[in-house]
N, C-alpha and C positions, 0 to 999 in steps of 0.2 A: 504494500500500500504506500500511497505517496502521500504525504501530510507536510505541510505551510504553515506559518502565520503571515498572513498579510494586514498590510494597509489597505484599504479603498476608500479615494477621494471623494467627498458628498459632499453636499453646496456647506455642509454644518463642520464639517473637519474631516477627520482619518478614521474611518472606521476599522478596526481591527479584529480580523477575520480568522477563523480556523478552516483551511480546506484540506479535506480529505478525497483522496478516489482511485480505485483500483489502476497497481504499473503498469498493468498489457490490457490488449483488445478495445483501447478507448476511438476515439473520444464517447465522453459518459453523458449520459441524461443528468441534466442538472436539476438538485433538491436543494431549496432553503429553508434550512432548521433556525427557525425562530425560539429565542428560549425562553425562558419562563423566571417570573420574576427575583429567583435568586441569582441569575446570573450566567453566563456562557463560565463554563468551568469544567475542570476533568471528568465529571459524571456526561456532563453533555457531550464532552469531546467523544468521549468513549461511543454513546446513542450515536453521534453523528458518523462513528466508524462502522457502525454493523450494518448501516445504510449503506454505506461507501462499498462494504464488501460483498454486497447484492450487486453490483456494474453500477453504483452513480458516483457522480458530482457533488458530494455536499461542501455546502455553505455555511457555515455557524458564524454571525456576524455578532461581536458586542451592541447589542440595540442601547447600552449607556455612555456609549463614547461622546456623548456627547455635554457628559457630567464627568464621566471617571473611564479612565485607560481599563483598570482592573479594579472590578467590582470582589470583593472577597465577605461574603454574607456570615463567617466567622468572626470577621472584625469589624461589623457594624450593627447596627439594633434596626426590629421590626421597621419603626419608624421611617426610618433611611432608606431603607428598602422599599418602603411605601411612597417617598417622595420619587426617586426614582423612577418608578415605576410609571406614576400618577406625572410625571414631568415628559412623559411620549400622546405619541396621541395617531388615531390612522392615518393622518397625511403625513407623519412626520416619517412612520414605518411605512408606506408605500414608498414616500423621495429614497427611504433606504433600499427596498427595495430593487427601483429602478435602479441603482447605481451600483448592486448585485449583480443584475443583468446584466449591466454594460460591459462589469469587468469579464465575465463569465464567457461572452461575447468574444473578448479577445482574447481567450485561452485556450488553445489549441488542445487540449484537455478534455475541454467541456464541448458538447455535442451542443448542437443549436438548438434553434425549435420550441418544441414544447417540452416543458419543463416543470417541475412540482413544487410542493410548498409544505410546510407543515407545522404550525404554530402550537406551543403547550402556553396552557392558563393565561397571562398577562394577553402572551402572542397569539389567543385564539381571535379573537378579532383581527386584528394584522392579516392571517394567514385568510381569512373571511374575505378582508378589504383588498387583498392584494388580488386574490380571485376575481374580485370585480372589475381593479382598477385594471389588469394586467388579461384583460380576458382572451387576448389573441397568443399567449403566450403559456400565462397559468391551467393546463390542461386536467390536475389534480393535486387540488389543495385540502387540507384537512385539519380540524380547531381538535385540540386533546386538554378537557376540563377548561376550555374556553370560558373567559370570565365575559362582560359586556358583548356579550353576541347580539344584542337585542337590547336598546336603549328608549329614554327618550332626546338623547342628546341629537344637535342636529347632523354630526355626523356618524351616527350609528349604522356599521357595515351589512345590518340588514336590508337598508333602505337602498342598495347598490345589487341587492344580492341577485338582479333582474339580468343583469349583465353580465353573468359568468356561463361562461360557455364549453367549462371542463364539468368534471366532477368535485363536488362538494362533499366532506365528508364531516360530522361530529360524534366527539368520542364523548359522556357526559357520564360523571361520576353519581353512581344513586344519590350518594350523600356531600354534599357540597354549597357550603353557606356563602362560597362567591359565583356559584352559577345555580341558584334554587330551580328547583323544581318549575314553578312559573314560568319563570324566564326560559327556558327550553320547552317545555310546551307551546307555549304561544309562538315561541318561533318556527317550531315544528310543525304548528296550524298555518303559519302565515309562506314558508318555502312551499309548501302545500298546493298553495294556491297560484305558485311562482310555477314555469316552465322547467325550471334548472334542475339537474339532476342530484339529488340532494340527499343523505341519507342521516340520519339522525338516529344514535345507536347509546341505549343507557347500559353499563356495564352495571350489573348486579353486588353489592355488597361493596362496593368501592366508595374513598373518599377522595378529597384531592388531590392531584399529588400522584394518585397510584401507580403512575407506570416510572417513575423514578425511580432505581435499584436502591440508593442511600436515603430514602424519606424516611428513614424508622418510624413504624407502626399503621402508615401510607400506605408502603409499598405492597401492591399485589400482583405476585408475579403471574397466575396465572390469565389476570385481567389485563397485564404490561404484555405477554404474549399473543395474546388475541389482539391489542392494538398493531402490535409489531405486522399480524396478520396480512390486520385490514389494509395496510399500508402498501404493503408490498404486492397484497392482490391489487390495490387502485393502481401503484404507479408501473406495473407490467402490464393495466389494459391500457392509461391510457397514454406514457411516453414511450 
């Protein structure tokens, strides 16, 4: 396997990236691991490698480069983590997005085309918005314990959700006091009603968190394997 850290220039500074993807038989299908709000770190690097070792392209970009180079969630409190977090917003992660693309684009590494996505908790929206915004591109994207999938904010990534023209997928933890029960029904009613191909899928006995190997008392592995699944059947139909 080949692994980087990179820079990539955004209108906001240097985002720095983790790419991973298999030495032979490329160039690969490019996926963007969007992380979750503690932080791009060695648990994600790891996820974003067992991706990489199915024939893709991943991406793991810092989405807090724009506060902190290296976010370290041992040496900070809730709080910090929540400013953080709350200091992004969907246009901010789509500009990042695009400028994934771009680089990806000129790396002979990376296959063209249609390309995937897949955002955990903070980055379920993100991965939602990018879907829309990114529609001639983003062929299979996917929200895992997506938090604000469904607002009333004015830019809430549902309200776009008309324009995606891949596969949409949501992972949704039975038990989860940042994506209630509510909030995923009603979106579940409302893509319903949408053309898009969409699936909405509750994992039984699960709470936030769960598909992360180090969440102690989180983690469920064999709910983190059925995610790994669904993943891998979406991004073999449609990149």
């Amino acid at each position: 396997m080949i692994e980087k850290e990179i820079d990539i220039l955004t209108t906001d500074g240097a985002m720095n990236t983790f790419i991973t993807h298999p030495e032979e038989e490329g160039p690969h299908p490019v996926i963007l691991f969007l992380m979750d709000a503690p932080g791009k770190r060695g648990e994600l690097h790891d996820m974003a490698r067992r991706l990489g070792t199915a024939g893709y392209y991943v991406m793991l970009p810092n989405l807090y480069y724009r506060r902190v180079r290296e976010y370290r969630i041992a040496e900070s409190s809730r709080e910090e983590m929540h400013e953080h977090m709350d200091s992004l917003s969907n246009v901010m992660a789509c500009a990042d997005v695009s400028a994934l693309i771009k680089f990806s684009d000129s790396d002979n590494a990376a296959r063209g085309g249609k390309i995937g996505c897949v955002g955990y908790c903070m980055s379920g929206p993100f991965a939602f918005a990018a879907a829309a915004a990114f529609s001639d591109r983003i062929a299979a994207s996917a929200s895992m314990h997506g938090v604000r999938l469904m607002t009333d904010a004015q830019d809430s990534p549902h309200l776009d959700a008309h324009k995606i023209k891949g596969e949409m997928y949501f992972g949704c933890a039975e038990t989860d006091s940042y994506a209630p029960t509510e909030m995923v029904d009603a979106l579940s009613a409302y893509l319903a009603k949408t053309e898009i191909k969409a699936r909405v899928e509750w994992y039984p006995g699960t709470q936030h968190g769960f598909v992360f190997p180090k969440r102690e008392g989180l983690y469920d592995k064999p709910a983190a394997e059925r995610h790994w699944e669904r993943l891998f059947a979406m991004y073999r139909r449609c990149l």
